[in-house]
VEXDREN-2710 file (C-alpha; in Angstrom, 1 decimal):
% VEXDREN-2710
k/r/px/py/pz
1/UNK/0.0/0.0/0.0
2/UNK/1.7/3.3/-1.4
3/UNK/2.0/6.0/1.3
4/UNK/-0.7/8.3/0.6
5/UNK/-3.0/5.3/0.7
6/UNK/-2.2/4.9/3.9
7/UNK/-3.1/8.4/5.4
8/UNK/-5.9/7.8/3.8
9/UNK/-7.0/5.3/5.5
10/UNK/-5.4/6.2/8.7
11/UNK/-7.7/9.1/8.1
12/UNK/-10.5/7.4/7.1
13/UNK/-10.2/4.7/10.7
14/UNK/-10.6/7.2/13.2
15/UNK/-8.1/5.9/14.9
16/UNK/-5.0/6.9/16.4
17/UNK/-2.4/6.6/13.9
18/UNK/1.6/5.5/14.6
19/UNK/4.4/6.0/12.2
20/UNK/7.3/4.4/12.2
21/UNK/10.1/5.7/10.5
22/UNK/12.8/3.4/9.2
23/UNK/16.9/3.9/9.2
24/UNK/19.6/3.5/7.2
25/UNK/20.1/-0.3/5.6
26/UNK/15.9/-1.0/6.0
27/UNK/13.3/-0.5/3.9
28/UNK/9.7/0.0/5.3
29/UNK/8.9/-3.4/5.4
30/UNK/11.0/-4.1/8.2
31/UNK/8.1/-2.4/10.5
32/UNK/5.3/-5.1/9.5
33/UNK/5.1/-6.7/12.6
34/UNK/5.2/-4.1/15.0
35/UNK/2.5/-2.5/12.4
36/UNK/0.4/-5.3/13.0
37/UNK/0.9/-5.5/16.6
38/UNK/0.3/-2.0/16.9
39/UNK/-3.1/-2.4/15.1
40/UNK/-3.9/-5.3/17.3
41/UNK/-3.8/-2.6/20.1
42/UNK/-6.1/-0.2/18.5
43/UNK/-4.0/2.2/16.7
44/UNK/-3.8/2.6/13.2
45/UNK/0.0/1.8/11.4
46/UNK/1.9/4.4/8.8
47/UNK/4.7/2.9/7.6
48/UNK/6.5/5.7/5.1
49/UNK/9.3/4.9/2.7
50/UNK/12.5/7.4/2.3
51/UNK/12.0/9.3/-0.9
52/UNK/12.4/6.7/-4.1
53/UNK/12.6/3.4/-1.5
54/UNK/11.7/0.5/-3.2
55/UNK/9.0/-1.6/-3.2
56/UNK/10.7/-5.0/-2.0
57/UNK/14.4/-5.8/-0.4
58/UNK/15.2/-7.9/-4.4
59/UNK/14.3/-4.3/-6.1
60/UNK/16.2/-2.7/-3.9
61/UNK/19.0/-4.3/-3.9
62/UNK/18.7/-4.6/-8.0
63/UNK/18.5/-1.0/-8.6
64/UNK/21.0/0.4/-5.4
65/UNK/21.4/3.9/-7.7
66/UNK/17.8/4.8/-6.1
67/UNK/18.8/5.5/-2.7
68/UNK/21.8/7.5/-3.7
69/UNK/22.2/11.3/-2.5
70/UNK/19.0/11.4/-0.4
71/UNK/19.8/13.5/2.5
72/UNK/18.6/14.2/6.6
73/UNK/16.5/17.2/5.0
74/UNK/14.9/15.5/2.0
75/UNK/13.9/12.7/4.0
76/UNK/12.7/14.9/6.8
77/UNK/10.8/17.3/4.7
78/UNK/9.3/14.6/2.8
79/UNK/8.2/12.6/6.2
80/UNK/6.7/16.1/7.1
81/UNK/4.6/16.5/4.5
82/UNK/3.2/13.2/5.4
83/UNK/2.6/13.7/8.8
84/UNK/0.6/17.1/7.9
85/UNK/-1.6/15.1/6.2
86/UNK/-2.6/12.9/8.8
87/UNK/-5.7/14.6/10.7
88/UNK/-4.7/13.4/14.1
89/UNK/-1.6/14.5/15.6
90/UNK/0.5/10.9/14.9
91/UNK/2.8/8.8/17.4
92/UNK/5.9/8.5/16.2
93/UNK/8.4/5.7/16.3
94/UNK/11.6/5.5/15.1
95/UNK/14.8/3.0/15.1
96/UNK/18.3/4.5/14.3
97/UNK/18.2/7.4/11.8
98/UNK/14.9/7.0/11.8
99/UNK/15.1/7.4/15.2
100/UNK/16.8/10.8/14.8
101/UNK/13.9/11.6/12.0
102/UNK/11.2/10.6/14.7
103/UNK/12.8/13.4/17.6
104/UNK/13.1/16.1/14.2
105/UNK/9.7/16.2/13.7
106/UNK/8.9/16.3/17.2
107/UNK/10.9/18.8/17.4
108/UNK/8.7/20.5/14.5
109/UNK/5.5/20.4/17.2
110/UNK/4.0/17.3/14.7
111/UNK/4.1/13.9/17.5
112/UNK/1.4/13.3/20.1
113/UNK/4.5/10.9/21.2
114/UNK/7.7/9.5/20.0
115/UNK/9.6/6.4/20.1
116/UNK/13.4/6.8/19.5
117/UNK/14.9/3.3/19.1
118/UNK/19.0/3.4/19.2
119/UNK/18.7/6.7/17.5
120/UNK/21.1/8.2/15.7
121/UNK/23.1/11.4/17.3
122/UNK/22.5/15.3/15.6
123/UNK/23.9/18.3/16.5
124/UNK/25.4/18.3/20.6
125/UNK/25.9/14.4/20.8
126/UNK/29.1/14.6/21.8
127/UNK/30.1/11.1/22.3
128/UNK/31.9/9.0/18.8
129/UNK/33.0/5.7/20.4
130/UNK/35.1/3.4/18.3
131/UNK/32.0/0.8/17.7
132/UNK/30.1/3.9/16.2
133/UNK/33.1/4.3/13.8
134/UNK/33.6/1.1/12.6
135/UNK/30.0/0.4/11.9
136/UNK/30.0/3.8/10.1
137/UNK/33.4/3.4/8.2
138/UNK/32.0/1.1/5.5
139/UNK/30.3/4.8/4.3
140/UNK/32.6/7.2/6.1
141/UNK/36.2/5.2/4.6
142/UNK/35.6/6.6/1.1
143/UNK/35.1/10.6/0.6
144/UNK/33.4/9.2/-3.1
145/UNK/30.4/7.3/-1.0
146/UNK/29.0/10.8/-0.2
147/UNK/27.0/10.6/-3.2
148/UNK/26.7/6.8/-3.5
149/UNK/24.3/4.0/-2.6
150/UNK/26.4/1.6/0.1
151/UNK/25.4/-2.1/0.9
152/UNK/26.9/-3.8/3.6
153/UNK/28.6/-7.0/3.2
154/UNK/27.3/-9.5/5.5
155/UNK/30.5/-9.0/8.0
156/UNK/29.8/-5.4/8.2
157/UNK/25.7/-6.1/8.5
158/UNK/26.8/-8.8/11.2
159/UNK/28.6/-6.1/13.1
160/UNK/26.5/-2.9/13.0
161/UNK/23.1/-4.5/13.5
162/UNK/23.7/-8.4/14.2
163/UNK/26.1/-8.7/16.9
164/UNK/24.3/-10.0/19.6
165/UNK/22.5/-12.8/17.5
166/UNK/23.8/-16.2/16.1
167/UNK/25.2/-17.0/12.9
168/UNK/22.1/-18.4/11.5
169/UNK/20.0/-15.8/12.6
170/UNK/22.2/-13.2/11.5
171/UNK/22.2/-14.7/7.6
172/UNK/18.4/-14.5/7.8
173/UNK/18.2/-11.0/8.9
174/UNK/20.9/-10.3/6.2
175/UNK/18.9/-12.1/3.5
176/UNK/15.5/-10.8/4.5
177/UNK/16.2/-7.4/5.0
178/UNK/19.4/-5.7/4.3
179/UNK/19.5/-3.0/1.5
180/UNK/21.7/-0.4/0.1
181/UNK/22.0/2.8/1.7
182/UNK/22.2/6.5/1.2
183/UNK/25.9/7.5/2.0
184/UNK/24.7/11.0/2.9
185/UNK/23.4/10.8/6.4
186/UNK/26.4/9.2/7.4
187/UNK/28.2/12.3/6.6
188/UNK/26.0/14.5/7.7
189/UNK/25.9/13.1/11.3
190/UNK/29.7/12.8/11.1
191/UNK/30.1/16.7/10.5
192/UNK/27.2/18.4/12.2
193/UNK/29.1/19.5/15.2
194/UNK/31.0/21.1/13.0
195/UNK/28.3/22.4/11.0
196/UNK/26.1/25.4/11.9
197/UNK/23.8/25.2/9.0
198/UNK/23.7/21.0/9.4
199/UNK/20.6/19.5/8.9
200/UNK/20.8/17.0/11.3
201/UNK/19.8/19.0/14.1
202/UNK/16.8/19.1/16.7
203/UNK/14.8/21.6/18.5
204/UNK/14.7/19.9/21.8
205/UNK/13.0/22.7/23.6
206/UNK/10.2/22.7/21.1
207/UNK/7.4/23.5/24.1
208/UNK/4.8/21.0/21.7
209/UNK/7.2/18.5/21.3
210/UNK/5.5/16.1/23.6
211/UNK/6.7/12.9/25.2
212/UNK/9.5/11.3/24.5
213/UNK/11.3/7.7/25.0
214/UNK/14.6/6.8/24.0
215/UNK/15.2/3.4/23.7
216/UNK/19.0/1.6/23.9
217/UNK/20.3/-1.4/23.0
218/UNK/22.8/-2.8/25.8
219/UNK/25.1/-4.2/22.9
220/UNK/24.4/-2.2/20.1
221/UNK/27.8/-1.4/18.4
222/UNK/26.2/1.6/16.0
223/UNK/24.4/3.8/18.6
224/UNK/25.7/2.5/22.1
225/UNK/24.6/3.7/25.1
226/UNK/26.5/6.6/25.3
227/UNK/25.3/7.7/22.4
228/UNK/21.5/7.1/23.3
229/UNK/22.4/8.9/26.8
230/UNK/23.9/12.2/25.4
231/UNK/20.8/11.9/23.0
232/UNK/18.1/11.9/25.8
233/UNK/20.0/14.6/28.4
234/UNK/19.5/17.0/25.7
235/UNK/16.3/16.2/25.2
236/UNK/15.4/16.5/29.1
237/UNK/15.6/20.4/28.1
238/UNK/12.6/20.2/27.5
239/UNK/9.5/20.5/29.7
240/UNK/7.7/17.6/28.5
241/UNK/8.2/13.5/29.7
242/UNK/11.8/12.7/28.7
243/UNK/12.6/9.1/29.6
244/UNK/15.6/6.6/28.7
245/UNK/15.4/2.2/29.4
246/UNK/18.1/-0.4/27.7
247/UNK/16.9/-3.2/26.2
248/UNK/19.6/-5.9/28.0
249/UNK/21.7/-7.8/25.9
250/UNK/20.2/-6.5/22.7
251/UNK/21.9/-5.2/19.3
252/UNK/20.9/-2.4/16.4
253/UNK/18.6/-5.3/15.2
254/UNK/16.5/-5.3/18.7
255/UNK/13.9/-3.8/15.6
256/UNK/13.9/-6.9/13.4
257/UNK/15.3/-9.5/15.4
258/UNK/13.7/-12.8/17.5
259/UNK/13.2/-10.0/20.1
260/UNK/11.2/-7.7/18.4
261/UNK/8.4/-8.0/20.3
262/UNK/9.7/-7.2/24.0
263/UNK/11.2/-3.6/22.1
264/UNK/7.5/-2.9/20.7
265/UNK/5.8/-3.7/23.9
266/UNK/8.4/-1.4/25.8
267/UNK/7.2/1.3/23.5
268/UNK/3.5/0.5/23.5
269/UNK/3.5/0.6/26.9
270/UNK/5.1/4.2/26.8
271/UNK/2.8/5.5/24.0
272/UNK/-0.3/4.2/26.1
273/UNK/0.0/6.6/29.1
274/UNK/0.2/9.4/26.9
275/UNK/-1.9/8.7/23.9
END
């Protein structure tokens, strides 16, 4: 179901609607179960693409030239024309850039409440650990990848989102999942503390921003802890709920993996007192 067929009939339901925002490496299929499960609880599921995002993970991986050049602002601006469209005030949840995505536009006044799963740092996250690096460096190693398409290998994919999982598992996530990615982002997060004008940045004190849970994987090598920490004290600027729980033992694929369902129930259970 293409995107504006969705607001549509998020519009048309009544219901409360929930958009989840995917990150670098995914495609908007990886949200299908927590979409269902979601819907299960009453809410009504948005699941938009990145600008030009394929249909299906064998496209996408067919045609990598697609995802090339999309950057922080496009996919922003094009998320927030979608969430203007909805006529109730959506929850947002995001995982990894789309994480960062998810606190942008509540930062724009647009969530009833957001979800920010191992999200990725913007302007005054201080903290680069080495793990951050090296899941980054398949992108951030070659200047030329700025305005490429990037697919991890399965070594790389093993250690930026399937660290914490077993080899077999780890080749089925791979298989079922991984895509190419937009180089952009990567170098856009890399140099916004050294970019006034960046556009990965986020009002934190937005005073409609709303509440706001950051969610961290204990073992996630490509948004650690301290990344996810420095994340949520700038956030706790603002007046609204700001609140922070690690998911123990979990990697960058706590989204996708075996595990999915304790991550969604975590943020369920957040979105219910508020929404």
């Amino acid at each position: 179901m293409h995107e504006s067929e969705q607001v549509a009939r998020a519009n048309a339901s009544g219901l409360q609607p929930v958009v989840f925002v995917h990150g670098l490496w995914l495609l908007p299929s990886s949200w299908e179960r927590w979409a269902r499960f979601f819907e299960n609880a009453g809410y009504i599921a948005v699941t938009p693409g990145w600008p030009d995002d394929p249909e299906t993970v064998a496209e996408a991986n067919a045609h990598p030239e697609v995802f090339a050049d999309k950057t922080v602002g496009q996919v922003s601006e094009h998320l927030d024309t979608l969430v203007r469209g909805l006529t109730r005030k959506p929850v947002i949840v995001g995982h990894s850039f789309g994480g960062l995505l998810a606190q942008m536009l509540a930062g724009r006044g647009l969530a009833s409440a957001t979800v920010a799963i191992d999200p990725a740092p913007f302007r005054g996250v201080l903290p680069l650990p080495i793990s951050a690096l090296k899941a980054a460096w398949p992108v951030l190693g070659n200047l030329a990848n700025r305005h490429r398409a990037v697919p991890l290998s399965f070594e790389q994919f093993r250690f930026s989102f399937a660290n914490a999982l077993n080899e077999d598992e780890a080749q089925e996530l791979y298989a079922r999942f991984a895509v190419p990615a937009p180089g952009a982002p990567l170098f856009q997060a890399a140099a916004a503390n050294l970019n006034p004008w960046t556009e990965v940045k986020v009002d934190t004190e937005h005073p409609d921003r709303g509440p706001l849970l950051v969610i961290s994987g204990e073992n996630d090598n490509t948004v650690p802890w301290s990344i996810a920490n420095a994340s949520f004290h700038l956030q706790e600027r603002n007046t609204g709920i700001t609140e922070i729980t690690e998911m123990p033992g979990r990697g960058h694929s706590l989204t996708i993996d075996h595990g999915w369902r304790e991550v969604a129930e975590t943020a369920l259970q957040f979105v219910r007192r508020f929404v």
